[in-house]
N, C-alpha and C positions, 0 to 999 in steps of 0.2 A: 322284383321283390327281394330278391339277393344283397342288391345291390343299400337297399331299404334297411336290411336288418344288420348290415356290416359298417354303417353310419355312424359317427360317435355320437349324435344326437339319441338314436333310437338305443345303442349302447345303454348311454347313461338315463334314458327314462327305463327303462328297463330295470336296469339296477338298483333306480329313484323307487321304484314300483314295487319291486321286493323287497326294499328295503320298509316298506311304509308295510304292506302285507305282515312282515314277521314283527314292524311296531304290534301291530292288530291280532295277535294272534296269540289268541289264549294259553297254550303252548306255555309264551314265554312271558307271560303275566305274573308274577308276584301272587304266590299262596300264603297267605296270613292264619296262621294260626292263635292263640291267646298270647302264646310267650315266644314263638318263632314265625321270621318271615323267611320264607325260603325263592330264592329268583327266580326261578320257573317251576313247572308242573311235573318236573320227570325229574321219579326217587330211583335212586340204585338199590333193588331190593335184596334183601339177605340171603347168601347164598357161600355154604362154604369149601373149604379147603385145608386140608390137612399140613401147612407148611408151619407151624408155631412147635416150641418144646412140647417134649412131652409132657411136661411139668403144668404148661397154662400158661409159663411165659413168651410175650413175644418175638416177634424175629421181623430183620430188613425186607424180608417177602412177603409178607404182613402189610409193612410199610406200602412198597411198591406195587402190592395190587388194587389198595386204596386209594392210592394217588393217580393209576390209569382212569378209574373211573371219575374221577374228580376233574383231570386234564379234560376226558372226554365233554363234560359241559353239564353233565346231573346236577340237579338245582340241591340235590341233600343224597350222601350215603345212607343208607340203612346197614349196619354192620353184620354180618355174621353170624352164629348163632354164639352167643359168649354166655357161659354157664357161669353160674351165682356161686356156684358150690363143686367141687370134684365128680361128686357123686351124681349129679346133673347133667355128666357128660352126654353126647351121643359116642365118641368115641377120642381119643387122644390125640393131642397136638392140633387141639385148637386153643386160641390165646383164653384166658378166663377173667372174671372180671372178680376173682373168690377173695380177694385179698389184697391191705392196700399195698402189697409192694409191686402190684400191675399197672398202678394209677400213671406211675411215669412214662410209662410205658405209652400208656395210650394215648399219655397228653402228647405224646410225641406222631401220633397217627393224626391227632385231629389237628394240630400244630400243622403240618404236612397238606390235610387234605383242606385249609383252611386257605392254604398261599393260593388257590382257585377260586375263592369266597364261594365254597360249598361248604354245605350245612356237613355235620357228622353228627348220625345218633345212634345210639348204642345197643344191640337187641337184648336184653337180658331174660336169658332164657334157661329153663332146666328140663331136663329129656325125660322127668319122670321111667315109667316101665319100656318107653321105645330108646332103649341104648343098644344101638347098633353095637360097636365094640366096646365090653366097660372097663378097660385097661387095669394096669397090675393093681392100681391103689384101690378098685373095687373087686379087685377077686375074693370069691365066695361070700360078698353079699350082694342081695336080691336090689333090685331095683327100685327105690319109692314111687310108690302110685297112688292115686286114690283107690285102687282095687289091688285086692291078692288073685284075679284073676290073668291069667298070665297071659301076653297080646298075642291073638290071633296068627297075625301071619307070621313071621319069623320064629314064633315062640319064648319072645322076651318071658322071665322069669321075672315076678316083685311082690312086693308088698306093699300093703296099704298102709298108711303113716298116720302115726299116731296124733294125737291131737297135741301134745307138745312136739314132736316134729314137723307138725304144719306149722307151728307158732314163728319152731327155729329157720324152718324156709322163709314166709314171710319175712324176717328180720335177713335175712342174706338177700331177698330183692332192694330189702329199704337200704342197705351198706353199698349196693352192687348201684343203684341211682346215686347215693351218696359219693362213692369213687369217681363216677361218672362226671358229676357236677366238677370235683375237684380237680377234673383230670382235662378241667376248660370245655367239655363236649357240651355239644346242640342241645341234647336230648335224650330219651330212653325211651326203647318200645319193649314192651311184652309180648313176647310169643304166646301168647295165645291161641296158638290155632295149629292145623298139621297134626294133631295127633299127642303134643307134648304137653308135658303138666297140667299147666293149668284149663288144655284140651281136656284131659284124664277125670279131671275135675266139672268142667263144662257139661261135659255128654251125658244124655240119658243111655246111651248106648253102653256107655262103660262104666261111671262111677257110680256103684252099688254099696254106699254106703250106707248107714243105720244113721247116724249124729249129725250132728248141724250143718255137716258138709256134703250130704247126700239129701237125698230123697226129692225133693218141690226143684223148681227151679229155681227159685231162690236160693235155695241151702245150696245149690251145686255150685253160682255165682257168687258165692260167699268168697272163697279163698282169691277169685282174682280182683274182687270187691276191698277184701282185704289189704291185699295189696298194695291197689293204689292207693288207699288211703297212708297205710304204712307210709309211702312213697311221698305223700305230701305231707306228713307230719318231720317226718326228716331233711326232706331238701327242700320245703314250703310251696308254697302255690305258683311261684313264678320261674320254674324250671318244666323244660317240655317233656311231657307223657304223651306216649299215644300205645295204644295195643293192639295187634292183630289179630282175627277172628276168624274161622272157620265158618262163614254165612250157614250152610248145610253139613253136618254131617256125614254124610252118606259112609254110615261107617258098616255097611253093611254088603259092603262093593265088591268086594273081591271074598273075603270069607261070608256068604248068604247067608248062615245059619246065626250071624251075630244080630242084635238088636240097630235098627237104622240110624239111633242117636238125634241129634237137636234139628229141627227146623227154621226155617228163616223166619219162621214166628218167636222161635224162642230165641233166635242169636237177636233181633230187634229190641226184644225188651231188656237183653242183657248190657246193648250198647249203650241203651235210653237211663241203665242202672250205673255203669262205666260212666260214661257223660256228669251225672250226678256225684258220681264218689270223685269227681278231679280229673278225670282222662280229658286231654287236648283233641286226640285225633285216632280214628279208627281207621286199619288197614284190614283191607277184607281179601280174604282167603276160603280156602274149602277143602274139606276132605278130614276124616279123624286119623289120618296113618297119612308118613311119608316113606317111600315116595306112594301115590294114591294114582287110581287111573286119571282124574282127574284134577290130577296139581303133584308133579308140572303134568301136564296137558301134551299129549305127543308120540313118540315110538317107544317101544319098550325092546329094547335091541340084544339079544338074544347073546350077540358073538361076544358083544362087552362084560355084558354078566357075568357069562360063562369062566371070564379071565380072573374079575375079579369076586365075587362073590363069594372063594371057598377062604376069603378071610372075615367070615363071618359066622364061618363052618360052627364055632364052637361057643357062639355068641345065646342062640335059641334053640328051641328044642323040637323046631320046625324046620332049620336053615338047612337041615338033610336033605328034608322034603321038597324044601324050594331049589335047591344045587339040584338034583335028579330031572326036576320038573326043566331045567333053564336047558343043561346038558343033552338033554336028548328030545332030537329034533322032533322027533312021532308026537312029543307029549307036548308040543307046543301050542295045537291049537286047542288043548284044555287050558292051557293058561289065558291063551289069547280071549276065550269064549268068555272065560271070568273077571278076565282086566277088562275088556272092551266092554262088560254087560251095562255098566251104568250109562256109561256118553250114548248108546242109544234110544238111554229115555229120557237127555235133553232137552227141552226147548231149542227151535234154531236161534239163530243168533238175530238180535233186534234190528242191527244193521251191518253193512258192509260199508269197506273205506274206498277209495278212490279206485278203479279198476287199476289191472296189473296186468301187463302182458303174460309173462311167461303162466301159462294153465297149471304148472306144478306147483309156482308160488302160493298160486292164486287158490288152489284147491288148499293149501297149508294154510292159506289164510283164514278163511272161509271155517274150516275144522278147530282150528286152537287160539282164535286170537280174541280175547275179549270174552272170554267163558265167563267170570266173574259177577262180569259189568249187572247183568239184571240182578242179581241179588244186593250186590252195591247200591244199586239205584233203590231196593228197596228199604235196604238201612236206609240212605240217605233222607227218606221222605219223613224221617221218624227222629234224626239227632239233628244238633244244631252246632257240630264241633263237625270239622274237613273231614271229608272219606277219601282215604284211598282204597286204588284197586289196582289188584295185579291179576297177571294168567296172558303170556306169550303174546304182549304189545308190542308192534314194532312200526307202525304202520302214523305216519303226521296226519296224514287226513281222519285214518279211526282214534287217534286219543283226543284231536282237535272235537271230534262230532261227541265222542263220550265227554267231554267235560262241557263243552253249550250245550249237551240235553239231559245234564245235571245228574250222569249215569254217578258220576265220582268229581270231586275235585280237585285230584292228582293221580297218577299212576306209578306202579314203579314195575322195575323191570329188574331182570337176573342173566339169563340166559340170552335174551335177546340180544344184551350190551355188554356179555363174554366172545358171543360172533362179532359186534362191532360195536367195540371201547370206544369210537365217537361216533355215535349213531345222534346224541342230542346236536353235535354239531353239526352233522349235516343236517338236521331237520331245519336247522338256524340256515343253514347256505339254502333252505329252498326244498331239499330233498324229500320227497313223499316217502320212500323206502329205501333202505341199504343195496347197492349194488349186489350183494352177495347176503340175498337174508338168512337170518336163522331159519332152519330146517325141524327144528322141534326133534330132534332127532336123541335128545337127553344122552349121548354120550359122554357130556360132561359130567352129569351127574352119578351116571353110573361106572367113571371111572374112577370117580374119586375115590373109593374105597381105599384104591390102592396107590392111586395114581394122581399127580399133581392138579390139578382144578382149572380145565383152558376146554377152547373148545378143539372137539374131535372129528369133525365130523371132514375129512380128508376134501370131501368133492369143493370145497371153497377153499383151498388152496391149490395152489400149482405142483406143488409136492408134498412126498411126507417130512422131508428135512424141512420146510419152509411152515408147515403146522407145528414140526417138532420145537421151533426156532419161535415161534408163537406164544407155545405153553411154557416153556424155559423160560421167556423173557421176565416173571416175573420173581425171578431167583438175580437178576440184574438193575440196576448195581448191588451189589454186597454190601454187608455193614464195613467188612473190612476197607473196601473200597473209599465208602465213604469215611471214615476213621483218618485216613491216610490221604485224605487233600487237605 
């Protein structure tokens, strides 16, 4: 038998065999959109880092963390969270899209992520009342929301925005598409979802407005209605949209006593109204707050917090409350009791992917991979424009079974392809899972507050220099480097 499988005949059928498989395999099938075709089915989802000026302009580590992913084999980037306006921030020194002397900038990102023939599109997003840190150009003013009621967990302070400062939002998404187009990129998505503006506006749970922009469901999908339209009267109909959505709310997860917010009945007719006003393509998401117990999906790590969190000390008028609660270990299984409360009135998961030896993976699997997919599948049953879906993918044989049973028709990932920048290439070489998977372990995310945007999570590397050597890497090469060949 040995001797059978070390033959250059059975070698090369072998190879022949694989090779035809990954022909056949949805995976790396061509997604067609209205105005984009993207190579395969796995999007790099939006996910940021604190390496740009403080200003909004960009920087070489910018460049070079959008190009790992691109090298890696993602069929299209989703960028970043990149704010419309200052005031939009979540917090400083991420690049912005506020103005055209960024345009150059970016055309030089998607210039970059382009020499891979991957897609780049652009997130254009405003942080509404969840501004983690509102840096010096917003000291002492309040945050715009659609509510003067100030957010729940951290204790953002805002105000709800006048109906000429809706107008002048609006018009800084239709400029922020407009840069985008000129600046050579794919596309633009709207954040819609996670808790941010045009969430603030979505939710029954939060926007309590009186005027056109509250009350029906209708009125509350007006402003990101708005939008696109703006969107398509500026840049025309054959430039790509798509927006992301928060399928559930569940905004009622961690602080109980808030209102639960929109159901997957009302994020369907929202998409079925999106669809109509011009949107190409819907990315589905969940939860009204980031970070939410569910999304991202996974540990809430106690020692990371701890470190970074008291720069945020002076951000809300709860972050006392939550620094106390992180800090001291007694208090921890109240938080646990109230983050964990929702994922125990899940549904299980509709299916599982390819068995996994190791029982730790396999339990990780099993817990975070694919949360999304049912609500996904049920927008999908309802528009006629691509879904995507994200929430802790990593696995070829489960994104393979969610897209043949029409759960989504692409996925995208963050976290999963910060553990392993070519995870789509190995799924190309064959590979069902990463030797070393993601752990869900969101230490990247909860480092970033303070700390560069890589993953943390020690046990997947051989040391801490060799992690340290990881997360650096993307401070490599320098602008001046490059300048100077």
């Amino acid at each position: 038998m040995l001797r059978k499988i070390l033959t250059p005949n059975f070698i090369a059928e072998k190879t022949q065999k694989t090779e035809e498989q990954m022909e056949n395999d949805i995976i790396f099938e061509p997604l067609r959109f209205r105005n984009l075709t993207v190579k395969n089915r796995i999007f790099r989802s939006s996910i940021s880092g604190r390496w740009d000026n403080y200003d909004g302009s960009g920087t070489q580590a910018r460049i070079n963390w959008e190009e790992k992913f691109a090298r890696g084999g993602v069929g299209a980037i989703i960028t970043s969270f990149v704010p419309v306006a200052i005031r939009g921030r979540i917090m400083p020194n991420y690049a912005t899209i506020d103005c055209d002397e960024r345009i150059p900038f970016w055309r030089k990102v998607g210039e970059k992520v382009h020499e891979y023939d991957c897609k780049f599109i652009l997130q254009l997003s405003h942080s509404g009342r969840q501004q983690d840190i509102a840096g010096i150009e917003n000291s002492g003013k309040k945050a715009l929301s659609s509510t003067s009621q100030t957010e729940p967990f951290h204790g953002f302070l805002c105000q709800a925005m006048t109906l000429t400062e809706i107008k002048e939002t609006i018009q800084y998404f239709a400029d922020g598409a407009r840069r985008a187009r000129e600046a050579g990129l794919d596309g633009v998505e709207l954040h819609s979802a996670n808790g941010y503006l045009f969430n603030q506006f979505l939710s029954s749970g939060i926007n309590d407005r009186q005027d056109e922009y509250g009350g029906s469901l209708e009125n509350r999908a007006r402003f990101l209605l708005d939008v696109i339209r703006a969107i398509r009267k500026e840049v025309g109909n054959d430039f790509h949209l798509q927006f992301k959505i928060s399928a559930v709310d569940y905004n009622n997860a961690v602080t109980f006593w808030e209102k639960p917010g929109n159901t997957i009945e009302d994020s369907i007719q929202v998409c079925k109204w999106a669809e109509e006003a011009g949107a190409d393509g819907v990315h589905v998401s969940t939860g009204s707050l980031f970070p939410h117990p569910l999304n991202p999906i996974g540990d809430f790590n106690f020692d990371v917090i701890t470190k970074t969190y008291d720069a945020m000390l002076s951000s809300g008028i709860e972050t006392t409350r939550n620094y106390i609660l992180f800090r001291k270990s007694f208090l921890h299984p109240i938080f646990n009791l109230l983050w964990n409360r929702v994922k125990k009135q899940l549904p299980p998961q509709a299916f599982s992917g390819d068995d996994v030896k190791d029982p730790k993976i396999k339990q990780l699997l099993i817990e975070n991979q694919g949360r999304n997919l049912l609500d996904s599948r049920e927008i999908k049953k309802h528009v006629n424009i691509p879904v995507l879906c994200t929430g802790g993918l990593q696995q070829a044989s489960y994104i393979r079974q969610a897209i043949n049973d029409q759960y989504c028709d692409g996925v995208t990932m963050a976290r999963t392809l910060i553990a392993n920048n070519y995870l789509v290439k190995s799924f190309r070489e064959g590979k069902d899972l990463a030797d070393k998977p993601c752990t869900y372990c969101n230490k990247c995310l909860l480092n970033v507050i303070e700390n560069p945007l890589g993953c943390y999570e020690q046990d997947r590397f051989n040391s801490y220099e060799e992690m340290m050597e990881e997360v650096m890497s993307v401070f490599h090469p320098t602008q001046f480097a490059n300048s100077s060949k």
